[in-house]
Legacy VTK file of the C-alpha trace (Angstrom):
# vtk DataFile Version 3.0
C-alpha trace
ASCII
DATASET POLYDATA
POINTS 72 float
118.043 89.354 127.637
114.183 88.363 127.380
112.136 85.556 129.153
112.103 83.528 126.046
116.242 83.703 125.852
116.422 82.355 129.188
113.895 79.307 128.834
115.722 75.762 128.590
119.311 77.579 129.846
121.202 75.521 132.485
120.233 76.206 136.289
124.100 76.982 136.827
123.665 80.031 134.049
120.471 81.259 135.676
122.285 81.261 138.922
125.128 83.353 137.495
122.782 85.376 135.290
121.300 86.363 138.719
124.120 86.676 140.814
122.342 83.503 143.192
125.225 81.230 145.025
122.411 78.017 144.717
121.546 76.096 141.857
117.669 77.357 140.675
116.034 75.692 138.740
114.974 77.940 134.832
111.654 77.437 134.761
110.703 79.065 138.449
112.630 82.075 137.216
110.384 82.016 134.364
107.440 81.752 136.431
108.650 83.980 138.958
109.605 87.112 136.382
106.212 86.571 134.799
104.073 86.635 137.943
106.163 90.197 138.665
105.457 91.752 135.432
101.922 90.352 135.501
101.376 91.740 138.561
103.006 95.231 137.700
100.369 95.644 134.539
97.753 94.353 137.011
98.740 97.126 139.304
98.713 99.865 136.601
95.552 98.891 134.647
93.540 99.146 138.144
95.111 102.536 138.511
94.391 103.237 135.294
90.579 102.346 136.171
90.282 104.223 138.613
91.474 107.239 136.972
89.486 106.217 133.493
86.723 108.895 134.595
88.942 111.730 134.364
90.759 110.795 131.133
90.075 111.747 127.777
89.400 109.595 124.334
92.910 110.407 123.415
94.804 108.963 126.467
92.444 105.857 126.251
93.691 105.324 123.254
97.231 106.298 123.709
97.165 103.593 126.683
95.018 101.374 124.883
98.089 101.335 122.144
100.579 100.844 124.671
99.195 97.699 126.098
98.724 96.317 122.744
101.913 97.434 121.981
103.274 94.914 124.692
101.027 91.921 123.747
98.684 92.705 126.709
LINES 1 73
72 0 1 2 3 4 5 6 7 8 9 10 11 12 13 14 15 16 17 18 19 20 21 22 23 24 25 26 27 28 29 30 31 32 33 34 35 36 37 38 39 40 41 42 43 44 45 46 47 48 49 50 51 52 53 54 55 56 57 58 59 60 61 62 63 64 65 66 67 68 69 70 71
């Protein structure tokens, strides 16, 4: 199931969908799950900085193509 599935789905779902005993509310789940991935890519493009000295043309572009491949 993807963000965009779960947007404008009833709290009660959401709190199922998550195993959560309390009503939530969609849209901080939305938030919340996009903060974490955001965060994640964050994490691995300054890793991926600090290693860019050592890397090669062809993994630039290799990780280059990945990010684009996720919309980043």
């Amino acid at each position: 199931m993807t963000i965009k599935s779960l947007r404008g789905k009833k709290p009660r779902f959401i709190s199922e969908l998550f195993g959560l005993t309390e009503e939530v509310d969609s849209e901080n789940i939305i938030v919340e799950t996009k903060q974490c991935f955001c965060a994640k890519v964050s994490t691995s493009i300054e890793t991926w900085r600090r290693q860019q000295h050592s890397m090669d043309l062809k993994n630039f572009e290799d990780f280059r193509s990945v990010m684009e491949d996720n919309g980043i």
